[in-house]
Each structure stands twice: as structure tokens, then as C-alpha cells.
C-alpha positions as MATLAB code, in Angstrom:
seq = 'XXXXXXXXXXXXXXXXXXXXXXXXXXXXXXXXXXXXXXXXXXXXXXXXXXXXXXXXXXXXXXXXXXXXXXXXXXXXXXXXXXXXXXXXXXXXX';
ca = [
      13.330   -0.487   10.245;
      13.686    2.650    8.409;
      16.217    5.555    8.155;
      16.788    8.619    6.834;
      18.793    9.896    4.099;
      19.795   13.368    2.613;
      19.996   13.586   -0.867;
      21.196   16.960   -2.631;
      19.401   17.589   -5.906;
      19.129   20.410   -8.167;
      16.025   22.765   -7.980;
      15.512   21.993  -11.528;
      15.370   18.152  -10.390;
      13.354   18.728   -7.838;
      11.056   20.620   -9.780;
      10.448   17.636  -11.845;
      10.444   15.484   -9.481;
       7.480   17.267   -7.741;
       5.717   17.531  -11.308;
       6.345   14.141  -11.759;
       5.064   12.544   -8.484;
       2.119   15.007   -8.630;
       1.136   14.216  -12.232;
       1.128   10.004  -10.784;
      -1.355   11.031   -7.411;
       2.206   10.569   -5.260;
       4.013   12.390   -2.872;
       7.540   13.517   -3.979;
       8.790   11.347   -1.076;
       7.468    7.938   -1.873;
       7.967    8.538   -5.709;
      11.769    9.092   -5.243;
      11.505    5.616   -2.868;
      10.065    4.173   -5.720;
      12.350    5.148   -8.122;
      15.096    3.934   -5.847;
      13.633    0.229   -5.305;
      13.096    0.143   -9.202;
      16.992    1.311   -9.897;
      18.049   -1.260   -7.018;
      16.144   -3.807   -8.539;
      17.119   -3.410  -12.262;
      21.572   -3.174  -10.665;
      20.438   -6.467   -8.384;
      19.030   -8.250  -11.939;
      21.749   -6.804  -14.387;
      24.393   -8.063  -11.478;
      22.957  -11.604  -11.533;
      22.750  -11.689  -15.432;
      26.716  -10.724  -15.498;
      26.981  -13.330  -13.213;
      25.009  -15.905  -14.636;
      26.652  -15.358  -18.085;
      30.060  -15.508  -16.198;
      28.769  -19.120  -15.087;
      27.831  -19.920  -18.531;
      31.374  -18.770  -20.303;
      32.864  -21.304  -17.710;
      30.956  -24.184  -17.916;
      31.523  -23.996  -22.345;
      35.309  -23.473  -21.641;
      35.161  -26.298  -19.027;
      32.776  -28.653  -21.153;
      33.284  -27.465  -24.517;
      29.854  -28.098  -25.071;
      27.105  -25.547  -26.931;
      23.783  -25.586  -28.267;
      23.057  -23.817  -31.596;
      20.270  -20.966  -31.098;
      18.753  -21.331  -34.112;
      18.058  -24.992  -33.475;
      16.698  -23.988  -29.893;
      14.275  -21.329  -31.357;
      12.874  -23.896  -33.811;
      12.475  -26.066  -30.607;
      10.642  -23.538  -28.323;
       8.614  -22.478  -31.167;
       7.453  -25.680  -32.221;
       6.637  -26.962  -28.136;
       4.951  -23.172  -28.112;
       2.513  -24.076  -30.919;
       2.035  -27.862  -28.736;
       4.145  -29.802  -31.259;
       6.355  -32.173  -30.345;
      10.160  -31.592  -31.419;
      13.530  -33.237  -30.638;
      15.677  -31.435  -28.247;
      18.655  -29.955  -29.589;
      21.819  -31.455  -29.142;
      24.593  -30.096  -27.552;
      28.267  -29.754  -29.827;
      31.030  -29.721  -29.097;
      33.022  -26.244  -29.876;
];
């Protein structure tokens, strides 16, 4: 199902806009459509980040427990390269 929406923009805007979606072989309409899935997308994943790190900060308060990075970066660059390397342990904080 689809809808329609009115959006006011500036002529200067829209003037891009139309430069813009001609320059990439697209109509003015379904560049702006695109630009608004790729801005919905990037909120959507910069909203479950926040809330992921949210997570995160509560499990270390509840747990105490943390990993240092420098330690993990050793690890996923040695298991990159196919060697084999201890986990790294958690600490407590």
C-alpha cells in the first residue's frame, strides 16, 4: 500500500534535487524515496545501537564484568590470520 505525501522544499532544494536525480539516470520522485529509506534506515540502526549499548551499560553495572579491548583485538586478529588464541577473559571492574 502506498500514500501520498506533500513535502515543501525550497526551489533552491529542488533544484538540486532535480540535478541530482538527473545526474544518477532517476526521477526526482524515486530519488527523494530513496533518500528517505536510506535516512530511515541509518535513525532505525543508530536507534538499535543506543539501545544495544544501553543493554550493554546494564549488564557491566549488573555483572561487573568487562573484557579489555586491547586483549580482544589481539584475539580477532590472531583467529583473522587462522591462528589459534585464548579467549580473553572477562574482569571484574
Amino acid at each position: 500500500m502506498t500514500g501520498t505525501i506533500t513535502l515543501k522544499l525550497s526551489d533552491e532544494l529542488k533544484a538540486r534535487i532535480a540535478l541530482a536525480a538527473q545526474q544518477t539516470g532517476k526521477t526526482a520522485h524515486a530519488f527523494m524515496v530513496e533518500a528517505l529509506e536510506l535516512q530511515t534506515e541509518l535513525a532505525e540502526g543508530r536507534s538499535a545501537f543506543v539501545t544495544d549499548a544501553l543493554l550493554a551499560r546494564d549488564e557491566v553495572a549488573r555483572y561487573g564484568l568487562v573484557v579489555d579491548a586491547d586483549e580482544v583485538f589481539d584475539y580477532l586478529k590472531a583467529r583473522a590470520e587462522g591462528k589459534a588464541a585464548p579467549k580473553p577473559d572477562p574482569s571484574s571492574i
